[in-house]
N, C-alpha and C positions, 0 to 999 in steps of 0.2 A: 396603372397596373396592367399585366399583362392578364384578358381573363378568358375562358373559354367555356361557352356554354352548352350544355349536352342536352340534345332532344330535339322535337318537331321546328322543322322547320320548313321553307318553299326547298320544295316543290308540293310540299306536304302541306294542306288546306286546315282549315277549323281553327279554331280557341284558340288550343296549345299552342300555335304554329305564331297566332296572331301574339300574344303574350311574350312568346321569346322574342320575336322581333324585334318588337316596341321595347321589351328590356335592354335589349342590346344596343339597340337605338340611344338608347338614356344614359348606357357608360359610354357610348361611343363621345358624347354631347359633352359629357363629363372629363375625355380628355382622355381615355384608357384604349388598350388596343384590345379588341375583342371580336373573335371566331365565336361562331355558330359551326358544331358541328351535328348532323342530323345523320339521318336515315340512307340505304340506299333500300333495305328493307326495311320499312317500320313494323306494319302487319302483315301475315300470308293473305293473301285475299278469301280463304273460306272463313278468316276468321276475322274480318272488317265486315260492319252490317250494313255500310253506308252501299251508295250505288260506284264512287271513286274515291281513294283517299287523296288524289293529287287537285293542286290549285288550278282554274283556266286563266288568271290573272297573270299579271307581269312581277316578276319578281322584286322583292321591295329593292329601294336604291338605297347605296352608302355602307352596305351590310357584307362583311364575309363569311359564305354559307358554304364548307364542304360536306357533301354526300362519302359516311364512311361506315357506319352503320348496319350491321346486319343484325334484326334482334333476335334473330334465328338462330346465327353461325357461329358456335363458341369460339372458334377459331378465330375467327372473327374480331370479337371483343376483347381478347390478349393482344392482338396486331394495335389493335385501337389505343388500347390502353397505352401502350410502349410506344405508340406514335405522338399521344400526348405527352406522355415523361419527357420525352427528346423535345418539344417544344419549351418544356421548364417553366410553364403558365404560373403567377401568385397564387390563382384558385381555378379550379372547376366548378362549374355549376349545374348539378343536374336539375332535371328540370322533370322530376319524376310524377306520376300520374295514375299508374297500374299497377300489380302483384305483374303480368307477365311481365313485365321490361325491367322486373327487379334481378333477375339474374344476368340478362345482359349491361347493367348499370354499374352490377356490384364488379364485375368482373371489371370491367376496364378502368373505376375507380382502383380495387386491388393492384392492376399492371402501370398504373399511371402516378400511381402516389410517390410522395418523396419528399423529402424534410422541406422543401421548398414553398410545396405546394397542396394545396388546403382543399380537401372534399368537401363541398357543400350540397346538401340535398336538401333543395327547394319544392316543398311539396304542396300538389295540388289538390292529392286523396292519398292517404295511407292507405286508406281499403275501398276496394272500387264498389258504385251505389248496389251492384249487385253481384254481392262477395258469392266465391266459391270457396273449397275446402281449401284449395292453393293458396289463399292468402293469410292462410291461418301459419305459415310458416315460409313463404318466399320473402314477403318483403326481409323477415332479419337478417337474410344476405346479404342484399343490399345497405341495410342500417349499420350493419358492423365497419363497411368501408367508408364510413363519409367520419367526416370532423365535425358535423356541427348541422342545422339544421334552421332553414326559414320556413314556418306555416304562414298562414293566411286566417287562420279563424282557431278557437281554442278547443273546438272540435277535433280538429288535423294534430294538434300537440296533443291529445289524450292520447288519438291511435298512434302516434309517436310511438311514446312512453311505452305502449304494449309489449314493441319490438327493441325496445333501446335499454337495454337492461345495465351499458356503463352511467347513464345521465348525463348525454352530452348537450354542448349549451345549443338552446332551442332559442329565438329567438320569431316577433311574430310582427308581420307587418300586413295588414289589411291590400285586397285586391287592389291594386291602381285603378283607375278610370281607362276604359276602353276609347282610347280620344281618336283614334286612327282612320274612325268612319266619315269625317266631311261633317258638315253643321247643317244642322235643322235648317228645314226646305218649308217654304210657306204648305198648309194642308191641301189647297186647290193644286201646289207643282204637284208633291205626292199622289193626291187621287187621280190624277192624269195617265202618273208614272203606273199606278198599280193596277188601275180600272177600275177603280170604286169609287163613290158617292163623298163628295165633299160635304156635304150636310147632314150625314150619320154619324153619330157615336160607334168608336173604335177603340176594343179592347185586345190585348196583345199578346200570344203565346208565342214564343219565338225560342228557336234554334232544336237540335235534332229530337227527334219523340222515342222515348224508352220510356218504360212503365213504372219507375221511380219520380218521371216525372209528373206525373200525376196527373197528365192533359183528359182522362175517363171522369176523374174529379172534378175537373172546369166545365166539362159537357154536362155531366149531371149538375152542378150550379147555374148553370145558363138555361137550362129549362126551369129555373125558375120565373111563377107566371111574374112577377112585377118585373123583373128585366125583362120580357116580351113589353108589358105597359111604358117602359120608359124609351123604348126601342134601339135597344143595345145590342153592335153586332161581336160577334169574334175572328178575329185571322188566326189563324194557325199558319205559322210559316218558317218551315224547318221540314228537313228529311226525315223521315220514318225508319229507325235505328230496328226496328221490328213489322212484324207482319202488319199492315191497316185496317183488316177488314175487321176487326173487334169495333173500329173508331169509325168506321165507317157507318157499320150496320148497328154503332149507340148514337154517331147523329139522326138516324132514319128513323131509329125507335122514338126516338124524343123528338121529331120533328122540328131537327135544328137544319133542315139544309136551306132555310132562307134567312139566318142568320148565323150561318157560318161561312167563313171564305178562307176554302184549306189551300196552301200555297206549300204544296211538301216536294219541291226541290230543293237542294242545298242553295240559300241564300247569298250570292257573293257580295265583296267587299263595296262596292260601289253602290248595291241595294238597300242595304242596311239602312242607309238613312232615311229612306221614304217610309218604310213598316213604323221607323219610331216618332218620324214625323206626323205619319194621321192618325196615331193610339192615341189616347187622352189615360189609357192605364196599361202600365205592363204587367203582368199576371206569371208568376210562378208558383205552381200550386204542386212543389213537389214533396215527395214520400219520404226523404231523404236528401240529405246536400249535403257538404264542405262549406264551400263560399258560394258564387254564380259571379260567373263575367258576364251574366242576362243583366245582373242591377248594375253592374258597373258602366255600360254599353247604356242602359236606362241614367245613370248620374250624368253619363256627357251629353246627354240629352234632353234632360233637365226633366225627366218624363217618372210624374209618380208611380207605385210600387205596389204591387199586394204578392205578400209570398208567406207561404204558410210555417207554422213555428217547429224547423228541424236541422241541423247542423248549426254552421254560424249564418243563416242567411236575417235573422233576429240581431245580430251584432251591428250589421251595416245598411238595417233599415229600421229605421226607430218607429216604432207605432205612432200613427198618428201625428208623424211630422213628416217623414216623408211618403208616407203613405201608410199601408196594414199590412202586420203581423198577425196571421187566425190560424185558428189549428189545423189539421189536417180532411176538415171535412167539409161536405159541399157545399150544406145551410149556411158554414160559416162565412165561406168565399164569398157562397151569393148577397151573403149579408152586407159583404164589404164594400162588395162593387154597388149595390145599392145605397149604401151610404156615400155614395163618393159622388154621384150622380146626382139624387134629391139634393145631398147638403152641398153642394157647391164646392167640395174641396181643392179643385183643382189650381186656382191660384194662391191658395192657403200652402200646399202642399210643394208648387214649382219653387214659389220664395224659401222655402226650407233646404231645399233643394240644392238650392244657387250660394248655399252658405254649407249647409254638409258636404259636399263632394270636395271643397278642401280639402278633405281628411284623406283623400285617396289619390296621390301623387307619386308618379314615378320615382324622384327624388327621394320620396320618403322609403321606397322599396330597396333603393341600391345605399342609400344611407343605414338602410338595418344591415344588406348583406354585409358591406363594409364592418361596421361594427361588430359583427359577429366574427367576421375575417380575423380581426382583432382579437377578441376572444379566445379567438384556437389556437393560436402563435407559444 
């Protein structure tokens, strides 16, 4: 099939960017011709909280990525659209994320459609972790131009439904595994690579910090005294998406700056594997989710799991098999990681591990779009 997918892509850094790729990567493998078309603007820069949104890496191989994009210029996204049509692609794929990028989405699905060719919107958030009034009414812009519709979690199909008032076919395939980072490095290359102690326990907060995610919550569970008695340290290692100094001056208060080690540059691709190589736990203790590509990036890693009970992140980590599900509060967190340390679950937890992440296959991802492709015809 001829297919074309819409959204972040290189030169453009993060998640979303990593995700298309690797998707396109997997219909490419599969025999189909597939564009990547992205951004020339994605955000204005007052309105991006990161320090850059572009990659310093080398562009992925084997991939066709045009910059055409403006999520600014209406003008713009009618040009885009009718440049797509003129292509006469099987399907589009957005690759949607946000309430802002829904009018620029909806628009170029509108100018691009054609009995041909099939709208699908791939969704990562129907409503972003921290909605404003705007999303109370942009996304169904966007929801009216698509045919059909992939979630990730049955969280993303509810706020679907909110907007999708014909019931078009929704279709759900759980996050693929993040495989792209390289394979686990002995703990001694890691502590080398990072600067830290080979012979301490390392738990693991990783990728950018917004206050959905809950990292005030892990601070306040990690002053707890028995995780001082077992001598359990924390990385934080991820961009600060907002101000630090709240996070700074509750490490100070709690007298965590000897077991904490905050790493808050954007992390690149090549890094990635030493942070998961010397955690023994990854830690998501957030206020709100969809999915996380944290536990996905945590499965090819083989690296147990604690994330607190909210979106679907409950769906693709089973309590107490591959690690813990607690609620959203600190005793609970600290209770976890307490347990996982006294009771030894860590090779209880990696064999569960190495038999779950099955479940999360690129294959299996473009096997639902397909399917659903189907569906719309």
């Amino acid at each position: 099939m001829k297919i074309i997918i819409v959204g972040t892509a290189y030169p453009f850094r993060g998640g979303l960017a990593a995700f298309n790729e690797r998707l396109a990567k997997e219909f490419v493998k599969e025999g189909n011709e597939i564009e990547i078309m992205t951004f020339t603007v994605q955000y204005p820069d007052f309105l991006f909280p990161g320090k850059t949104q572009f990659s310093s890496e080398k562009p992925p191989e084997g991939l066709k990525i045009t910059r055409r994009i403006n999520s600014i210029d209406p003008f713009n996204w009618r040009k885009v659209g009718k440049e797509i049509k003129s292509k006469s692609p099987d399907k589009v794929i957005f690759s949607y994320w946000t309430s802002f990028i829904a009018p620029c989405f909806g628009t170029i699905a509108k100018f691009a459609h054609s009995p041909k060719t099939k709208m699908i919107g791939l969704i990562h958030n129907m409503i972003p972790h921290e909605s404003t009034f705007l999303d109370r009414w942009l996304p169904s812009y966007f929801v009216k131009y698509m045919d059909g519709f992939v979630a990730m979690s049955q969280t993303v199909i509810k706020d679907i439904r909110l907007f999708d008032k014909q019931n078009k076919p929704i279709a759900i395939s759980p996050h693929p595994i993040y495989d792209h980072y390289g394979e686990l490095v002995p703990k001694k290359e890691a502590a080398a690579k990072l600067g830290l102690h080979e012979q301490k326990h390392y738990i693991l907060f990783f990728g950018f910090i917004r206050y959905y995610k809950g990292l005030d919550l892990l601070l306040e569970a990690f002053a707890d005294k028995r995780l001082e008695e077992l001598d359990v340290h924390l990385i934080i290692a991820g961009e600060f998406y907002e101000h630090p100094e709240p996070y700074l001056k509750q490490i100070q208060r709690l007298n965590l700056e000897n077991k904490v080690e905050l790493r808050s540059n954007f992390i690149p691709d090549n890094d990635v594997k030493y942070y998961f190589s010397i955690a023994d736990l990854i830690v998501q203790p957030y206020r709100s989710a969809t999915q996380s590509g944290i536990s996905q990036i945590a499965y090819h890693f083989e690296k147990p799991m604690l994330v607190t009970n909210v979106g679907g992140l409950a769906e693709i980590v089973p309590h107490q098999k591959v690690g813990y599900v607690v609620e959203v509060n600190p005793q609970k967190i600290a209770d976890a990681i307490i347990d996982f340390y006294t009771n030894n679950r860590s090779e209880e937890f990696i064999n569960n591990i190495k038999v779950e992440k099955s479940k999360y296959s690129w294959s299996g991802m473009t096997s639902t779009i397909n399917m659903l492709f189907e569906e719309t015809q």
